[in-house]
N, C-alpha and C positions, 0 to 999 in steps of 0.2 A: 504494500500500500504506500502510494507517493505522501511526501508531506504535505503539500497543497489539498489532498484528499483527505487526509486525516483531521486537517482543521476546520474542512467546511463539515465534516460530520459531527466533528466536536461542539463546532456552531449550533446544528442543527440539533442536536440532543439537550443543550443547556435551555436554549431556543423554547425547545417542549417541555424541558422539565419548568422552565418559568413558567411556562402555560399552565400547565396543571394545576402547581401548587396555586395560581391565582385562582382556576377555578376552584379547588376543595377549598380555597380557605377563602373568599368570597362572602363580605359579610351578607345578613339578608336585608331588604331595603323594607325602612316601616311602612305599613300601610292604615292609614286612618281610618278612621271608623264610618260606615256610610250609615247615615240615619234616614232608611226608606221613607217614612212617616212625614218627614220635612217636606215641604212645600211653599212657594209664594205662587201669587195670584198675577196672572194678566191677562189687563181688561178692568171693564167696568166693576169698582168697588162693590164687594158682597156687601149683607146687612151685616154678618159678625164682622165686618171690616169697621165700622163705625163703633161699635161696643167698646168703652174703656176699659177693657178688665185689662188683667196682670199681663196676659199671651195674647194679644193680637197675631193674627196670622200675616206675614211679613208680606209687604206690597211693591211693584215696581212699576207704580205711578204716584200722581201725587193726587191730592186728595183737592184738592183747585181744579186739577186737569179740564180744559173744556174741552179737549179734541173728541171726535170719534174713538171708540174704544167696542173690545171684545162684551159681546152681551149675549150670553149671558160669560163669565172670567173662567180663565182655562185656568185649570194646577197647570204650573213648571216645578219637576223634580228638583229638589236642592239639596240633594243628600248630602254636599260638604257645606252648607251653610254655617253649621255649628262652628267651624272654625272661624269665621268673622269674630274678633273680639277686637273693637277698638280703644277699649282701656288699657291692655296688653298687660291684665293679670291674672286670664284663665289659668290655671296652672296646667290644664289638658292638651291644651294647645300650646303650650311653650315646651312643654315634654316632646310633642309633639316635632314642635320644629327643633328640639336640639337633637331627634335622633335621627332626623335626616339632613342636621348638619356632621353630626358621627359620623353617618355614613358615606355622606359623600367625601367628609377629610380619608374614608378608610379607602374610599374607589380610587380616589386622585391623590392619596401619599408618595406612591410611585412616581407621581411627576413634579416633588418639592425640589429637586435639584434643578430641574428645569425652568422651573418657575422663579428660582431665586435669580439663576443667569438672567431672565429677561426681565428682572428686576435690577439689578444692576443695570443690567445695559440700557436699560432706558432712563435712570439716572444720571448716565454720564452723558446721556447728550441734553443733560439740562443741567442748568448755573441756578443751583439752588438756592445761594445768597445770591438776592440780586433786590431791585427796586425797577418801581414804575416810573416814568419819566414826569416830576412835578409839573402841575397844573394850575395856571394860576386863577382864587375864584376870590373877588372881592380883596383883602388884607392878608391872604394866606398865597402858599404854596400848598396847595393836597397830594399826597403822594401812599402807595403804600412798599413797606418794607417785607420782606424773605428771608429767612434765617435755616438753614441747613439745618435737615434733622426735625424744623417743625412745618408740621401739615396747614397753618394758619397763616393771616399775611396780618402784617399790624401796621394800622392806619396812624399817619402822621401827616402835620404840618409845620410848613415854617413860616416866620412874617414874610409879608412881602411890602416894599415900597409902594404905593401909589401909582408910580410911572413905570414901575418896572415890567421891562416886557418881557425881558432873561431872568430865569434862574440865578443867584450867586454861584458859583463854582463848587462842585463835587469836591464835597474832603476826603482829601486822598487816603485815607483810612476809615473810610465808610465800611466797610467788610473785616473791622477787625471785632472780636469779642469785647462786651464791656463788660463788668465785675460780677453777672451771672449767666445764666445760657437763654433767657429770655431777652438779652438787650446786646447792642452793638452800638459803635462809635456813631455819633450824629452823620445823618447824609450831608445835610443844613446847618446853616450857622440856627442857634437858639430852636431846634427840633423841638415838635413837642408829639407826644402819643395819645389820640384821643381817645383809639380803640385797641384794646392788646388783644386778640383773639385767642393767641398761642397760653395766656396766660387763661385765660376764661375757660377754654378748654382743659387746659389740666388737673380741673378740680372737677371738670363733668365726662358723664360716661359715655355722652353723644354732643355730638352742638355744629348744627349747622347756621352758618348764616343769613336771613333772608334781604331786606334793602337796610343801607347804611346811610343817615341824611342828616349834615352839619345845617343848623338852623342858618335862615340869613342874616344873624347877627352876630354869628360865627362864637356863640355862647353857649349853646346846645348840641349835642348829637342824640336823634332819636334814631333806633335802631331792634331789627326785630331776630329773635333765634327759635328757630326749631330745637327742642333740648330730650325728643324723645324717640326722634327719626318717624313721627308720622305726620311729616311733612304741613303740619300747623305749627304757625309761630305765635311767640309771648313780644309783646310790645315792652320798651324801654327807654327810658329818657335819662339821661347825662348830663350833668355839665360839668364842660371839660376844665374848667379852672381847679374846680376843686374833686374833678372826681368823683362826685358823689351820684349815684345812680338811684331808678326809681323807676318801678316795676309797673303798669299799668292797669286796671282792676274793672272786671265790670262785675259790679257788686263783691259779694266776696272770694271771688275766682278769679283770677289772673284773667286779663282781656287777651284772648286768641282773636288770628286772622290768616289771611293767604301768605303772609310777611311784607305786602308793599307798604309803604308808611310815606308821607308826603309832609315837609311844614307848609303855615300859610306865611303870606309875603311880609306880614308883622313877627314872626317868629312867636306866635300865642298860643295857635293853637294846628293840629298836624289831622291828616285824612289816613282814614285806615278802611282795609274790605276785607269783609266778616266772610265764614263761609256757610255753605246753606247744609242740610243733614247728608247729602250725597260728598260731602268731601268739595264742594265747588267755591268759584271766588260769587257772593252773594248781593251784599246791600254798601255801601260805599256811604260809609260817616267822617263827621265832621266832629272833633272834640276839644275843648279849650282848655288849655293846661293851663297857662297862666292869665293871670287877670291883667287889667291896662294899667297895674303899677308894675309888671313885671315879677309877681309871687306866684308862686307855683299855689294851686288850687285844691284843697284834701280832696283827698280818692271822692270823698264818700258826694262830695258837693261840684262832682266834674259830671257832663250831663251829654250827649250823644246825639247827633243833629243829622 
């Protein structure tokens, strides 16, 4: 037997012995529970569709609706509807999705060495400390900064002149560390950070950002987060002098929305849009934060327009 033949059999034996043992040891993938009995309705609303009791039977219209509609309303099977949980504390359903996160780490662990390569490599063709090119809006420079190693960008400004149409010059030690791993040398002369995301995030378990808006009197940033990844955001007001932040309420529950947020051209009071029960962007309000001496408003006496 030549050597070139010896090692394509030796190939081809290792080859199938991978094969196998992937199949015997193959973990088995969960399957969730189908609840025959489950149903929603389409078409025109039944009589137990109007009864307030505890279980209404779940609808996919709305109860306004004037279009033409099914009459008399079909059952549609919804055997996984039970999985819908949008508080995200069934504990059946988080069982549920951790074991077909298990299982899919156990399908694709074989490709963790590939997966890191192309993680790298798509690293290195990106300049992870870097900055956006300053923007001049009013008294400021707006810019945001990049720091290697975090997932967030942190929002900064610096004065700007009256007449200036240029940027002052890049300090040539803009990219070096400052005295912890959250901060670096000023881009700007007199830099200041309105927003630190990288820092915001460290202490939460999710945080996305939704719109970021410096008032026009360059005294406020309101600004909204998704903090639980189902894509509703919590409304928040700042100001950046002193830092002190303030969470927005409608009655005794944090004000949720789509995350867009708007000031008015007095910097008093800011536009937000609520979402309707389907997860959608809904009714678009008006809400006055500060009064015309310029004092922030208590929660309980701000009112919705």
């Amino acid at each position: 037997m030549t050597g070139g033949l010896f090692l394509e059999i030796s190939i081809l034996l290792l080859t199938l012995k991978h094969r196998v043992e992937c199949f015997t040891t193959r973990p088995t993938p969960p399957v969730p529970y189908r609840d025959e009995d489950a149903f929603v309705f389409a078409g025109e609303l039944p009589k137990e569709a109007l009864v307030d009791d505890e279980n209404p039977p779940p609808i996919r219209q709305s109860k306004l609706s004037q279009n033409p509609l099914l009459s008399p309303p079909r059952r549609i099977p919804n055997p996984y509807g039970w999985m819908r949980d949008d508080s995200r504390t069934n504990t059946t359903v988080l069982d549920h999705l951790r074991e077909e996160n298990e299982y899919t780490r156990q399908m694709t662990q074989h490709l963790d060495g590939l997966t890191g390569e192309l993680y790298e490599e798509f690293l290195s063709a990106i300049e992870e400390t870097d900055y956006t090119s300053p923007a001049a809006c009013d008294a400021y420079w707006y810019y945001s900064r990049f720091i290697e190693g975090l997932s967030y960008p942190i929002y900064c400004r610096a004065p700007r002149n009256e007449d200036e149409l240029y940027h002052p010059p890049i300090n040539e030690r803009w990219n070096e560390k400052g005295e912890n791993a959250f901060d670096m040398q000023p881009l700007l002369p007199d830099e200041e950070v309105y927003l630190h995301l990288p820092k915001m995030a460290s202490k939460k378990k999710y945080l996305a950002a939704g719109a970021i808006k410096v008032s026009p009197d360059d005294a406020y940033v309101a600004y909204s987060l998704d903090e639980v990844g189902g894509e509703t955001c919590q409304l928040y007001i700042k100001h950046i002098e002193s830092g002190k932040e303030r969470i927005l309420y409608d009655g005794d529950q944090p004000l949720e929305g789509d995350g867009s947020i708007f000031w008015d051209n007095e910097s008093k009071a800011i536009f937000f849009c609520t979402l309707d029960a389907t997860h959608r962007p809904y009714r678009l309000y008006r809400r006055q934060i500060f009064d015309n001496d310029g004092n922030y408003i208590e929660d309980n006496k701000q009112h919705d327009e």
